[in-house]
N, C-alpha and C positions, 0 to 999 in steps of 0.2 A: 620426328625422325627416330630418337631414343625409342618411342614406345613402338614404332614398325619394328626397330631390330628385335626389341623384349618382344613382340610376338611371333617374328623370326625365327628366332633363338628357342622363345618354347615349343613350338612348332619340332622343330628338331628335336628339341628333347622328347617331347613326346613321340617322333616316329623313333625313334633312334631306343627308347625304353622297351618298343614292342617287339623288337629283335628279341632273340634267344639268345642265350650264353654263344652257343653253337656257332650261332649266323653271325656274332660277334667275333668272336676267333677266327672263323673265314674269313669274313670282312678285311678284318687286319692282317693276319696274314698275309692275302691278295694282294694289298694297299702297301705291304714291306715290298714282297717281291717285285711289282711294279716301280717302287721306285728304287731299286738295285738295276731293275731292267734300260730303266730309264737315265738312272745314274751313269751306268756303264757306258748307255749308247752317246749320252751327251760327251761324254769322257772322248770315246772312239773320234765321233766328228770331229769333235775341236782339236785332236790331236791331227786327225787326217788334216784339218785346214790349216793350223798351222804349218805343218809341212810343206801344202800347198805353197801357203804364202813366201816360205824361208825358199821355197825351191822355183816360186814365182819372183822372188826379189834377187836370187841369187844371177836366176838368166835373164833378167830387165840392167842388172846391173853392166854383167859381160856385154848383152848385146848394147847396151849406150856407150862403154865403152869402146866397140867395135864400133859404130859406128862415127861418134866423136872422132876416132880418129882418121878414119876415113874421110868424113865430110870435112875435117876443121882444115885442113892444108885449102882444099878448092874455095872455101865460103873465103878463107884471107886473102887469096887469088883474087878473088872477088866472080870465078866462073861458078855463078849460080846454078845455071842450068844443067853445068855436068852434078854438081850436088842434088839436083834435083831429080834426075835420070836415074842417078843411084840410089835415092833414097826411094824413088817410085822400085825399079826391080828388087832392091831388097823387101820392101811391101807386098810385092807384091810374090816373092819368094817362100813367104812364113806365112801361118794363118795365127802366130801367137802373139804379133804387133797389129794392135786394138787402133794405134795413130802415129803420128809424127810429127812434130811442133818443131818450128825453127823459128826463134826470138833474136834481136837482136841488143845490143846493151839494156836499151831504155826500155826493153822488153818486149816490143813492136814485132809480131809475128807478122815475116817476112815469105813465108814458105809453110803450107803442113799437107799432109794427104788424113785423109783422103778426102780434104778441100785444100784449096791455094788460093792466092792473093789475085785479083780480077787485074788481066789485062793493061786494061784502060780506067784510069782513076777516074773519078769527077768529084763534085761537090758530095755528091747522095752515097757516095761511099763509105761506108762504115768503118774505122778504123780498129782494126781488131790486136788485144793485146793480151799479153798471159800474166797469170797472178802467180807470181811464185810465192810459195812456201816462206816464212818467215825465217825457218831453220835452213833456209840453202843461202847456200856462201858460194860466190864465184873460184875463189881460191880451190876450193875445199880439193882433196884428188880422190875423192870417192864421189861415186853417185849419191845426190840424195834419193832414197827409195819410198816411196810411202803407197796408202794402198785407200781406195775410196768403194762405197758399193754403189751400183749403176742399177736400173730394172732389167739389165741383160745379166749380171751376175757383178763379180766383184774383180775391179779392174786395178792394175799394178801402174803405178806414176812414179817413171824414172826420170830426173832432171841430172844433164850431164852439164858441164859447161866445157865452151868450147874455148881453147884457148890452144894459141901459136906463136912461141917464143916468148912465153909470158906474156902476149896481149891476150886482154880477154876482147874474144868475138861475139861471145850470145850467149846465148842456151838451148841446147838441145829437148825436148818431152817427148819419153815415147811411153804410149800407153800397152802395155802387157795383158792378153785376154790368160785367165786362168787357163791353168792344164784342165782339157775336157777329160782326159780319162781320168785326173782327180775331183773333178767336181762330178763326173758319173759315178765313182764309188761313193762321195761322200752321198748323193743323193739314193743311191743302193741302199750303204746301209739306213741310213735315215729311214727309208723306206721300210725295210727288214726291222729295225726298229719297233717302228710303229707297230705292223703287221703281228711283229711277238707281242707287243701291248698287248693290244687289243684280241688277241689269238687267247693270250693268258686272262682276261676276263671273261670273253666268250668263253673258254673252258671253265673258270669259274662259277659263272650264271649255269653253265649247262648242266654243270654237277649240284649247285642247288637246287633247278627246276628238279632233274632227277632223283637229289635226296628228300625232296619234297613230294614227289609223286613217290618214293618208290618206300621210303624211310617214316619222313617226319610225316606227312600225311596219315602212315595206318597208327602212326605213336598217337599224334594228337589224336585219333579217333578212339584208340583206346584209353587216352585218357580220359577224354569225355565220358567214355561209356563207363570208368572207373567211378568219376566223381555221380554221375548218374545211382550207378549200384548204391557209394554211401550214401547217396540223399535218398533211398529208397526207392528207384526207378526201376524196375526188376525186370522192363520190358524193352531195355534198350539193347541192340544187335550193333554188331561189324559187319558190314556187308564190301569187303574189299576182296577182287579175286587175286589173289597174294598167296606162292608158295611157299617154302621152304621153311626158316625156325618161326618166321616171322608170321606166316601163314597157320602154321600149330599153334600157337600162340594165339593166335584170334581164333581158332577152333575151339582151343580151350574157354577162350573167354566169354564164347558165346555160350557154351555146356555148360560151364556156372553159372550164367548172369540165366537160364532156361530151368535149372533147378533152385535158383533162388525163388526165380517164378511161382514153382511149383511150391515150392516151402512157405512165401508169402501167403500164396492163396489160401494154401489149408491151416496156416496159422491166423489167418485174417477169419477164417469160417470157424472154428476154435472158439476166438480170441469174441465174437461176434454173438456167437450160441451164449457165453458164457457173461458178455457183458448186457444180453435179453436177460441173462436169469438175475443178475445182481441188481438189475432196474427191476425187473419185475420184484424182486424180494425188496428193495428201498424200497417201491415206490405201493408196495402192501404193508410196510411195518407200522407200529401205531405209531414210533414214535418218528418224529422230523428226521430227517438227515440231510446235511449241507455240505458238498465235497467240495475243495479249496485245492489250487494250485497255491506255490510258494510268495505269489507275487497276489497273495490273495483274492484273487477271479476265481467267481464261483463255475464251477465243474458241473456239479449234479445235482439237483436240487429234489427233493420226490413233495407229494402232493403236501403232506403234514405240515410238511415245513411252511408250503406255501401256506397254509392256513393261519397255521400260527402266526407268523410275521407279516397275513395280509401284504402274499405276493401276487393273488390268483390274479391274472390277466396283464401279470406285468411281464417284459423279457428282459430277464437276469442272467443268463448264464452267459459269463463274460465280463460281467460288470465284477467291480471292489464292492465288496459283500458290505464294507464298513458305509459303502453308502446308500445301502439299502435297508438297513438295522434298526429296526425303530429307536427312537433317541438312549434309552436307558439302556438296551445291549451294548450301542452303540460305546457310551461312557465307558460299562462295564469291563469290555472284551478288548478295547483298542489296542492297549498295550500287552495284554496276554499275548494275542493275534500275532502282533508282531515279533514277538520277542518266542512264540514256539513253532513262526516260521524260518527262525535264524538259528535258533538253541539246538542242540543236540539232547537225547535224552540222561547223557551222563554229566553236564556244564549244570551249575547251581540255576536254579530258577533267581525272579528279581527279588533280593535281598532288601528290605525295608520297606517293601509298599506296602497302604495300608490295606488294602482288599485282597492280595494275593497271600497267599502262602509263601514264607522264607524257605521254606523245605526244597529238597534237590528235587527238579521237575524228572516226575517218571514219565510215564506214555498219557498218562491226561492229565487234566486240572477241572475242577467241575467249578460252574456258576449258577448263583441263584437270584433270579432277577423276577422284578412286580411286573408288570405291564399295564398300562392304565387305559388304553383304546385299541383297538373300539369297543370291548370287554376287560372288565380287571379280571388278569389273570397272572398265577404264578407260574414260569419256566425254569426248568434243573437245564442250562448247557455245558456240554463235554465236552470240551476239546483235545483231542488226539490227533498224536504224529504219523505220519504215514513214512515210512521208510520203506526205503529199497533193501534189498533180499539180505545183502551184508552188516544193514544197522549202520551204515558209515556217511547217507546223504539222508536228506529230507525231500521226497518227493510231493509234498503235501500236506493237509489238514482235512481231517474228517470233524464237522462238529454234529453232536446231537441234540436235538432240543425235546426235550420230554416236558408235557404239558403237566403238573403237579399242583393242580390248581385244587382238585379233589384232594388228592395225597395232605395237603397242607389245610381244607376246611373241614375237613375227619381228625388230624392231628390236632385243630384245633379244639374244634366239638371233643375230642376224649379227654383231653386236658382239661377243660370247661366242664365235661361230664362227671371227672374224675373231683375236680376243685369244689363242684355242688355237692355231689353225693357225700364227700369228705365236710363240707360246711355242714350239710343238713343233719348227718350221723352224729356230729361229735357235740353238737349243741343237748340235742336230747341226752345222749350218753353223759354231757356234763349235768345238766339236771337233775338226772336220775341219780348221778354219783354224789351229786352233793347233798340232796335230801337225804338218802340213803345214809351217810357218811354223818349224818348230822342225826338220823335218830340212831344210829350206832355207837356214838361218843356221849349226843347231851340227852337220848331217850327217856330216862329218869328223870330229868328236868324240863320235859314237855307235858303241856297238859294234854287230855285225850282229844283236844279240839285241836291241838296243831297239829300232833301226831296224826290225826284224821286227816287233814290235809294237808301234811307232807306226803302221805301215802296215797291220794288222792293225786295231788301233781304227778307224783313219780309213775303210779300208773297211768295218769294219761300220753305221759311222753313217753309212755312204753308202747301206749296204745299207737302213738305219732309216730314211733320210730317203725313198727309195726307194719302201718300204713307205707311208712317209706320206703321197706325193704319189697313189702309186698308190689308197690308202683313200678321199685327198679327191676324188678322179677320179670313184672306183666310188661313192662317196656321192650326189655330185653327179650322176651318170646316173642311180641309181636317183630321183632325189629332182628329176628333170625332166620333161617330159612323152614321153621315149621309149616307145614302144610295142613292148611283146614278145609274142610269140609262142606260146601254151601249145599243146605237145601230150603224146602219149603219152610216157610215161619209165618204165622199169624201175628203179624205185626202188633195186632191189639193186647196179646199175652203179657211180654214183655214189659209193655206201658203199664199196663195194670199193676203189674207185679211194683215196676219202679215206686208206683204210685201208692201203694200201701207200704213199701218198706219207708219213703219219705212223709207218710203221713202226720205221723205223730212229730217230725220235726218241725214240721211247716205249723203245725197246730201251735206247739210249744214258742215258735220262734210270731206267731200272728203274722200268718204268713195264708191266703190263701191259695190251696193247689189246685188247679182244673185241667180237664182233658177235653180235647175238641177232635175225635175220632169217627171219618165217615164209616157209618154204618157198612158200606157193601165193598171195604179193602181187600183188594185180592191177596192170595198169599206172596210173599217176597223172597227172593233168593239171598237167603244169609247165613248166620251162624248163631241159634238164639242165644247162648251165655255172652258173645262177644257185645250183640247189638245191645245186654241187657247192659253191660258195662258200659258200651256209651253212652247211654240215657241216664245209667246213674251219677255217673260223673257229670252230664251237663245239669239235668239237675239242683245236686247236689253244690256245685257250684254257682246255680240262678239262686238257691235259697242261703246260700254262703254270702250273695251280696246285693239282697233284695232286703229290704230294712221293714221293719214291723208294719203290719197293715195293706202293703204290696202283694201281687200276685205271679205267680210261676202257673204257666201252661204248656200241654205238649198237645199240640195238633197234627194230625196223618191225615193227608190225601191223595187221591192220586192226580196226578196231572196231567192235562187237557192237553192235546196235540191239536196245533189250529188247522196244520195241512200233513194226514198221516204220511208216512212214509211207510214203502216196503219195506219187511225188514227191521223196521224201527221197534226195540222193545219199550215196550210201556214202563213207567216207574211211580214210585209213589216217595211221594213227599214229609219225613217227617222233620217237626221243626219246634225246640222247645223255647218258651221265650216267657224273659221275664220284667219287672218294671223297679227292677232293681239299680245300682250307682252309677252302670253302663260304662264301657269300656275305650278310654279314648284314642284317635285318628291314629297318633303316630303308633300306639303299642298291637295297634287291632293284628300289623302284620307279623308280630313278634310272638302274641301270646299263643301261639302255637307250640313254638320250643321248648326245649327240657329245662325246667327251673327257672319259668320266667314266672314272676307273681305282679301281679298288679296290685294284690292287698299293700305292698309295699308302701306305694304310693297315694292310697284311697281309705285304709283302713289298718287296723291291726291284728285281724285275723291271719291266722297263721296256715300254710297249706305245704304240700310237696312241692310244685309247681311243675308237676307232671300229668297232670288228669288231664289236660286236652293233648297236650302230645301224644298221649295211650288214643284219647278219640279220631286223631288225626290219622294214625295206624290202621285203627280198625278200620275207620272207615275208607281208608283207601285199598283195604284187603278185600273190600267188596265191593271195587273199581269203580271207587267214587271219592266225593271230596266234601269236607265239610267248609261252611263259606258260613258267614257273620255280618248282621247288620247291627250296630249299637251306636247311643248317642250317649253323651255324661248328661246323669240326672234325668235322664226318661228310660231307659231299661236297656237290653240286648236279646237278640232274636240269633240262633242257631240253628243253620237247614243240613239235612242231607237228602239225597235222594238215595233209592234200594230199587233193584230192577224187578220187575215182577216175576215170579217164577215162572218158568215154561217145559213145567214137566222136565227135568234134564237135573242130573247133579255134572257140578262143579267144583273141582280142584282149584284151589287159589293157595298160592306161596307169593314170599317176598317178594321176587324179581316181579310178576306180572302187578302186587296191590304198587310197587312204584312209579306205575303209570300215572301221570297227573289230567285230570279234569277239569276241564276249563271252566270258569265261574258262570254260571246262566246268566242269563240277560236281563 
């Protein structure tokens, strides 16, 4: 039962909340005046009825006393029947005596109209008797008056008693019909009553339906179409035919909400042109960009980015960018991320972390992060604030992610370049200083045989330093943007030439040299000084670590197409190889680089350790590659190939020998 009324009850509440202020204050209002209306009328009637009654008990009383005294002399006579004649034409004289009761002591009604006592008694006769009032007294010399309601209306009970010379005879009861002309007003106004009720909420009701058709109906339609406008609905109308203030008023409202229209459009086509070109500029720039709302959902992401972070085929935009970051951004960024989606650019950045800067955060913060898969690579990210036109909100985060993977193995390489060239300079330079320095102080106390060779050292690490300045020279030109020259070359010149300037060393060192050159080599597209320097330096290097009794060779041919191809140019093969200490697995990929020496490890000859990185140059300036077979303690073999000439000269510079050549088969 409790939980019926609690739903009851909210029930109401709820319809009763959906009301208006408005329809509230009518409501009540109505609800007062009705019950003043109702107050009043209740007032009227009960005032009409009691009059009734005081003016119904007034003549119940005279007329029992009229009659009492009438009847009481004949009923002590004991002539009933003249009592009874008279009580019948006064009955039947009046229509405002309802009955007539005549009782005798023991209260035994003897006589009444408009019934009476049968004739002839018998056994089957009923004995009929009256109940008096507990408040009537025989004695008493007033009537008792009292008043009962009947389903014919409300009847007045007068009890007289009858008494003659102080005997008491009976009791008289006569029953009193109301005044109809007072029970016809009271019913009037009753009626009138009601009819103003009910009059006064029909007019009520009829003025809300009206202010509801005529008022609140075009309100709430305008307000709709207000709250429409600021959600951006530009296409919502009033269509009420309504004149007058209220009528202009929706005229107006529609001529604005038809030029917001018009303003939306051409701002949306604007806004639309302008956000084609900003994608198309992210989404051409080299480096990454990632746009971020505040609640960090990625916005805009352009193609880089996906690269970089190994997005391509995944949908992001929408997703926490923090869960899409490979692990180590991830680490890096969480707390910047959050902290310069909350921070203003003038509030101190976070004070004592160890990766961040304590300094006040301006418009970015840069990070620099490794990446291990699916390539190691190093990324520079930027993060900046995106503010609205006043600098007073934070509308977002722009991050950028620039790929620096280069930028930092050139930083590195210069540093490495800078750290050798500075070892190799300062060594000789120390040599030379100390012999020097030692026949300048103890010269006079050297014999001509040490003198002889301290001068002897010192020249040859003149000779060394010499070699090294010359190597970082010839490094550094190839590895510039100079532009050389390719034409015809007789590949067998070159070798020849190599081959008598190393003659006398290989003799000296019991070393033999051989050539194994086909006879009918077409000419090649090269540059002869350049090709004569890679033959000397590989060379010069087989006979640097081929040990007494071993042999150094340089073989040319050209090579065999098994199925020609159109198009295909022809090349020729040269390859110098020797049976020298031979160079092992792990270093074979390295000894290409600037200052790498394997005598380190194998011997203690001493070199630049830039002679194949110079061959590595050239030969990729004549859009090829140099490739190595060696084993330790059976020798090493060094190939290139050279394209055959085709009548044609060719320009070759840097950017094109960077091309790399895939190792043959």
């Amino acid at each position: 039962m409790l939980a019926f009324l609690s739903q009851i009850r909210a029930i109401i509440h709820r319809w009763w909340s959906e009301f208006t202020l408005q329809t509230r204050l009518m409501a009540g209002a109505t609800l007062v005046v009705s019950l003043i209306m109702s107050g009043v009328t209740f007032w009227a009637v009960n005032t009409i009825q009691q009059d009734a009654r005081l003016n119904d008990t007034r003549f119940g009383r005279d007329l029992g006393l009229l009659l009492a005294a009438n009847v009481a002399p004949l009923i002590a006579e004991g002539n009933l029947g003249e009592a009874a004649r008279f009580s019948s034409r006064f009955y039947s004289s009046t229509s405002s005596v309802r009955y007539l009761l005549y009782a005798d002591e023991a209260g035994q009604i003897f006589f009444g109209i408009p019934y009476s006592e049968a004739e002839i008694q018998n056994s089957l006769t009923i004995e009929r008797r009256i109940q008096l009032p507990e408040q009537y007294s025989p004695q008493a010399e007033v009537p008792m008056v009292r008043q009962h309601s009947t389903p014919n209306g409300q009847v007045t009970d007068v009890f007289i008693p009858l008494n003659r010379e102080e005997q008491y005879l009976g009791v008289l009861a006569v029953g009193i019909n109301p005044n109809p002309t007072v029970v016809a007003s009271s019913n009037l106004t009753r009626d009138v009553t009601i009819a103003v009720f009910i009059s006064i909420w029909a007019m009520v009701l009829l003025g809300v339906v009206f202010n509801a058709l005529t008022i609140t109906k075009p309100i709430k339609e305008l307000l709709v179409g207000v709250k429409n406008i600021a959600a951006g609905n530009f296409k919502q109308r009033v269509d009420l035919p309504l004149g007058g203030e209220l009528g202009e008023l929706i005229c107006s409202f529609n001529e604005m909400a038809e030029r917001l229209e018009r303003y939306e459009a051409q701002n949306i086509e604007e806004m639309t042109a302008e956000k084609a070109k900003l994608e198309t500029l992210v989404s051409t720039i080299a480096d990454g960009a990632v746009l971020l709302n505040t609640d960090l959902e990625i916005i805009l992401v352009n193609p880089t980015a996906r690269r970089i972070f190994n997005w391509e085929g995944r949908e992001v935009i929408g997703e926490n960018v923090l869960h899409h970051l490979p692990p180590a951004v991830t680490v890096k960024l969480t707390r910047p991320l959050y902290h310069v989606s909350q921070t203003l650019p003038t509030l101190p950045f976070l004070e004592g972390h160890t990766e961040i800067s304590s300094e006040k955060h301006r418009d970015g913060d840069e990070f620099r992060v490794t990446l291990s898969g699916p390539t190691e690579r190093t990324i520079r990210v930027l993060l900046t604030q995106v503010l609205d036109q006043h600098r007073e909100t934070i509308k977002g985060i722009a991050m950028t992610v620039q790929d620096i993977t280069r930028e930092v193995e050139l930083n590195e390489a210069k540093s490495q370049f800078i750290s050798n060239v500075s070892h190799e300079l300062r060594t000789p330079l120390f040599n030379i200083k100390s012999f020097i320095e030692t026949l300048y102080e103890y010269g006079n106390e050297l014999t001509a045989g040490e003198r002889e060779e301290f001068l002897k050292t010192a020249n040859n690490e003149t000779d060394r330093l010499t070699r090294l300045v010359n190597d970082v020279l010839d490094l550094s030109r190839l590895e510039s943007s100079n532009t050389y020259k390719l034409e015809a070359v007789e590949i067998s010149r070159p070798i020849e030439q190599t081959l008598r300037t190393y003659q006398l060393n290989a003799k000296d060192k019991g070393i033999e040299l051989l050539q194994n050159i086909d006879p009918n080599l077409p000419p090649v597209l090269g540059h002869y000084d350049l090709i004569l320097q890679v033959l000397a330096n590989l060379v010069g290097n087989a006979l640097k670590f081929t040990p007494a009794g071993g042999k150094v060779a340089i073989i040319a041919y050209p090579m065999e197409q098994a199925k020609p191809v159109m198009n295909q140019t022809q090349k020729v093969r040269i390859e110098v190889a020797d049976t020298g200490t031979g160079i092992d697995a792990e270093d074979q990929e390295a000894i290409f680089d600037r200052f790498f020496r394997v005598e380190n490890r194998v011997h203690t000859l001493e070199g630049t350790g830039l002679g194949l990185s110079i061959v590595r140059n050239i030969v990729e300036k004549h859009h090829s590659r140099v490739h190595l077979i060696s084993e330790v303690g059976v020798g090493s073999t060094f190939w290139f190939e050279l394209e055959v000439y085709q009548d044609q000269e060719t320009l070759i510079n840097t950017p094109a020998a960077l091309t790399p050549v895939k190792n043959p088969p």
